[in-house]
C-alpha positions as CSV (number, residue, x, y, z in Angstrom):
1,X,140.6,-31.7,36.8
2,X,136.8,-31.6,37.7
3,X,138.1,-29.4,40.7
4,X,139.9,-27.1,38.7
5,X,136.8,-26.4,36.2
6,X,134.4,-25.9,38.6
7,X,136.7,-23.2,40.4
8,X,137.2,-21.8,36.9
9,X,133.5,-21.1,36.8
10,X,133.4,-19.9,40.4
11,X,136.4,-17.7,40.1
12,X,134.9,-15.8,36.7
13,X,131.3,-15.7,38.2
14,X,132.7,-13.6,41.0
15,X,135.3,-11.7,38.6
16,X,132.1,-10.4,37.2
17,X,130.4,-9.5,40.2
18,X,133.2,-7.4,41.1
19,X,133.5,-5.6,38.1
20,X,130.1,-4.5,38.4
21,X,129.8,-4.3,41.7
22,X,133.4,-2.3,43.1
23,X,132.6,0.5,40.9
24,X,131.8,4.2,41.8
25,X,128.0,5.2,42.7
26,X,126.8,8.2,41.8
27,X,129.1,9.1,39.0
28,X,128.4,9.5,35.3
29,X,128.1,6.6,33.8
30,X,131.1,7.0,31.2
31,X,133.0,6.7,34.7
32,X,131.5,3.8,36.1
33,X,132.1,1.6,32.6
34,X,135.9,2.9,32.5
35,X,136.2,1.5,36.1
36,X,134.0,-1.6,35.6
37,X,136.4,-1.9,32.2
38,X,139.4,-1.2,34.0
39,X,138.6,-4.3,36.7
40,X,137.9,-6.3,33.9
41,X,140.8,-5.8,32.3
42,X,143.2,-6.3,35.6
43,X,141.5,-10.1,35.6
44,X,142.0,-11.1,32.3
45,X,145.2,-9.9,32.1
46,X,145.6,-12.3,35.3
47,X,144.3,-15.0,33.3
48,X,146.6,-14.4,30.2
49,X,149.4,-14.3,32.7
50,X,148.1,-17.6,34.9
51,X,147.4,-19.8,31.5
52,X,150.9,-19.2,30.1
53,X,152.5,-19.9,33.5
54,X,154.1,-16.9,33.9
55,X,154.0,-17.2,38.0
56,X,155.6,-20.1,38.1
57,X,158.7,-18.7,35.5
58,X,161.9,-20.0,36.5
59,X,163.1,-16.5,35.4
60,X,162.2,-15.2,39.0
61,X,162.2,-16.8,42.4
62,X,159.9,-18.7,44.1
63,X,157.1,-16.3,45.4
64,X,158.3,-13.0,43.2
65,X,155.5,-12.8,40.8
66,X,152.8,-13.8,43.0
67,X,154.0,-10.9,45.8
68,X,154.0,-8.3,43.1
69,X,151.0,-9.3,41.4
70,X,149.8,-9.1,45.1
71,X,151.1,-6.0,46.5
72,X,151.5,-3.8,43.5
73,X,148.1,-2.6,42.8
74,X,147.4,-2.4,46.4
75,X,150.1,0.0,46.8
76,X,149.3,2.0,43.9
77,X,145.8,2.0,44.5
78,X,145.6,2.5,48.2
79,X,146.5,6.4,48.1
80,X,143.4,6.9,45.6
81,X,140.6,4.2,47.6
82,X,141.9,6.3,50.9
83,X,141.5,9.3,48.9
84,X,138.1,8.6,47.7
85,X,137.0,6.7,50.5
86,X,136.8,3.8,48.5
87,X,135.5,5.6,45.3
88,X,132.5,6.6,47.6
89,X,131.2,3.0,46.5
90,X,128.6,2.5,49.5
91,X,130.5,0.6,52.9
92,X,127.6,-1.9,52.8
93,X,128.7,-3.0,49.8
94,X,132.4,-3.2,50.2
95,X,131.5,-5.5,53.3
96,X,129.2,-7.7,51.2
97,X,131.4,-8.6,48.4
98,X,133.5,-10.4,50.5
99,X,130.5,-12.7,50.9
100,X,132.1,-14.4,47.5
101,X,135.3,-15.5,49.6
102,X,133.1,-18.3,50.9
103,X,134.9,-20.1,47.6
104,X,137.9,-20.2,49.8
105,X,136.7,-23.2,50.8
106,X,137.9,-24.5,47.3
107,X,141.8,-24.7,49.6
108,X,139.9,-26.7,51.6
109,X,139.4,-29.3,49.1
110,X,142.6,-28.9,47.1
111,X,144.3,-29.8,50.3
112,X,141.6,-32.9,51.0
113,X,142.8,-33.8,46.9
114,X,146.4,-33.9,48.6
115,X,147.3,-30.3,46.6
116,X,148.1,-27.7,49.1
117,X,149.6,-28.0,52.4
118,X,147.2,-28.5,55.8
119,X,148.7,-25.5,57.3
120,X,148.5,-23.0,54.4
121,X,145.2,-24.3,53.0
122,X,143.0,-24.6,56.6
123,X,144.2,-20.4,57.3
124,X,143.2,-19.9,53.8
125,X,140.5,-21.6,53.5
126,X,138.9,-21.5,56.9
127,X,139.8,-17.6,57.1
128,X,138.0,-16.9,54.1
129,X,135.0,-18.5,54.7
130,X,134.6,-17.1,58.6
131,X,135.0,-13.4,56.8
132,X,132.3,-13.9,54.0
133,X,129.7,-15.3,56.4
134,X,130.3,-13.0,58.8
135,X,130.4,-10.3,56.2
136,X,126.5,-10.8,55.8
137,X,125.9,-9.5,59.7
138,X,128.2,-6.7,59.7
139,X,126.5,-5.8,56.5
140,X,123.3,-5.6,58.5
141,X,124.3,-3.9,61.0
142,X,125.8,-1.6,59.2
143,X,122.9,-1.2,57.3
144,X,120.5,-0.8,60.2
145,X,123.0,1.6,62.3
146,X,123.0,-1.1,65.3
147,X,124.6,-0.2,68.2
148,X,128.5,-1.0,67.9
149,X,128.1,-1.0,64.1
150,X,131.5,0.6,63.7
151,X,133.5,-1.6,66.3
152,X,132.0,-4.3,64.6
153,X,133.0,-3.4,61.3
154,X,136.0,-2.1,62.5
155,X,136.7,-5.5,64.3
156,X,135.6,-7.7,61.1
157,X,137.4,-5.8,58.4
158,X,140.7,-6.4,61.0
159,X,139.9,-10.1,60.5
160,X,139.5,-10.1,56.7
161,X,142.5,-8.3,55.6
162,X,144.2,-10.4,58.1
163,X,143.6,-13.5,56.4
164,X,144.6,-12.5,53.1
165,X,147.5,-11.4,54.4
166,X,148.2,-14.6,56.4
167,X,147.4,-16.4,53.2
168,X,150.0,-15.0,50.8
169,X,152.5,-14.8,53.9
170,X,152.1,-18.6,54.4
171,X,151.6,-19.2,51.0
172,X,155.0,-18.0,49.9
173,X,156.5,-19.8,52.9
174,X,155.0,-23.3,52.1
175,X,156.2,-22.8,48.2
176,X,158.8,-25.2,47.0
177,X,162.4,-23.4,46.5
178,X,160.8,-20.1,47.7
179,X,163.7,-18.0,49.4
180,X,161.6,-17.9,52.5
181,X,160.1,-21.2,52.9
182,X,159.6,-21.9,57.2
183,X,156.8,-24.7,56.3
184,X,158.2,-27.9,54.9
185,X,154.7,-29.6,54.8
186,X,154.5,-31.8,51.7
187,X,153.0,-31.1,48.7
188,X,154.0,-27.7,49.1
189,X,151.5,-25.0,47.9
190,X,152.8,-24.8,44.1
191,X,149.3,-25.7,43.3
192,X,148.5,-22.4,43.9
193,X,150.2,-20.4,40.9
194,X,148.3,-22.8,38.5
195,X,145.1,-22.1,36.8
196,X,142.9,-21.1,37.7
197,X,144.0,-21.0,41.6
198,X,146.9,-18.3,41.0
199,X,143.8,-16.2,40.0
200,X,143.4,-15.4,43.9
201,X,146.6,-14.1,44.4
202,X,146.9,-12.3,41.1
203,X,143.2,-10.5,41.1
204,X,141.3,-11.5,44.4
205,X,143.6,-11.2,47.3
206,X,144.8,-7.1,46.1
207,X,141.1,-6.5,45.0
208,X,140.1,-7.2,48.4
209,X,143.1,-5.9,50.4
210,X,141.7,-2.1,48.4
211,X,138.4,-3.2,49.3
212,X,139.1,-3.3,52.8
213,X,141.1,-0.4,53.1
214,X,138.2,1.4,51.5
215,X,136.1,0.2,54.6
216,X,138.7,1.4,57.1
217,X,138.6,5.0,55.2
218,X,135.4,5.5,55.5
219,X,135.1,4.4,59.1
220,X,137.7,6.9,59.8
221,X,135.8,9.8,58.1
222,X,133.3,12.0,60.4
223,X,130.4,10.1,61.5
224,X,127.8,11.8,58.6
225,X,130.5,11.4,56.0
226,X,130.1,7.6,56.7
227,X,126.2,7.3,56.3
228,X,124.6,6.2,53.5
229,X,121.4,8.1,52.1
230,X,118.3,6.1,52.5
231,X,115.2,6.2,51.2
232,X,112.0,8.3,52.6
233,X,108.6,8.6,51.6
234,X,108.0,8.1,47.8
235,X,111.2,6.1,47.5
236,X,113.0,10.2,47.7
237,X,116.6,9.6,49.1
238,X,117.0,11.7,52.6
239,X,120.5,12.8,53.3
240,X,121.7,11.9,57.3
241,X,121.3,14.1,59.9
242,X,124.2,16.1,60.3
């Protein structure tokens, strides 16, 4: 129980960083409170949805609700972040906000509370963390244009959206009664579609799947398109070099 209330806490801080954070820079400001609404509202509809149980219905199998809640919004939203280039919100900061999945050590210590399954919770868990402190270096690099900057980014955004994806995939597969279970490991990971943990898969794990596909369009734009302004003399913002 204690476990469960401190990731509450965790889970909403970092809902809230997002929503201010994953929104577009440069626009009007009307724009960037629809979008900082709009993220808003995605999570607390995931908590509505995770409170009354409604991934864990008996009214679809094992795993359903959880993959669309998953992959839905990344497939709708994927066209517009390429698009957009991540809604031109600055690659710096769609590499630091995955310094928050350092609370995916939370799986860690559901599994040491005998609540997820070793296999599913130490790819989770341990996945998670590597990416968000790792994400403070690429962010750096990124930041000071050090040599390899892209490969690097390129190279740790692979890794990221790797683990999430390994986490759902061995997260349905370790679910008890799920259609495609191929890890029998007891408990099972049904912890994860209660509150608050079904929060990851319902608002974290897409938020961050867009985040990172925001990443790989702007690393696949031209090489000016990419930089971000930075400041001159007089705090005036220079544009790159072209």
């Amino acid at each position: 129980m204690f476990l469960d209330i401190v990731g509450t806490v965790g889970l909403c801080a970092l809902a809230a960083v997002l929503a201010v954070t994953l929104v577009p820079f440069g626009e009007h400001r009307a724009m960037r409170m629809r979008m900082t609404l709009g993220i808003s509202a995605w999570f607390i509809i995931a908590v509505v949805l995770g409170v009354t149980g409604a991934f864990a219905s008996p009214a679809l199998p094992v795993g359903v609700a959880v993959g669309i809640a998953v992959f839905l919004p990344v497939l709708v939203g994927a066209p517009i972040v390429v698009r957009t280039q991540g809604h031109r919100v600055p690659l710096t900061t769609l590499v630091l906000v995955n310094a928050g999945r350092i609370l995916g050590a939370a799986f860690l210590l559901l599994h040491a509370a005998g609540r997820l399954p070793a296999t599913f919770a130490n790819s989770a868990g341990w996945g998670d963390v590597a990416t968000g402190v790792l994400a403070l270096p690429v962010a750096w690099a990124i930041q000071r244009r050090a040599a390899g900057w892209r490969w690097i980014t390129g190279a740790w955004n692979v890794l990221g959206m790797a683990d999430l994806l390994a986490a759902v995939t061995l997260g349905v597969g370790s679910a008890p009664g799920s259609m495609v279970r191929f890890i029998y490991e007891a408990p099972g990971s049904g912890a994860i579609v209660t509150f608050p943990w079904v929060l990851v898969p319902a608002f974290f794990v897409p938020l961050y799947l867009l985040a990172h596909i925001g990443v790989f369009a702007q690393l696949a734009a031209p090489a000016h398109a990419g930089d971000e302004p930075r400041l001159g003399h007089g705090g005036v913002q220079q544009l790159p070099a072209r």
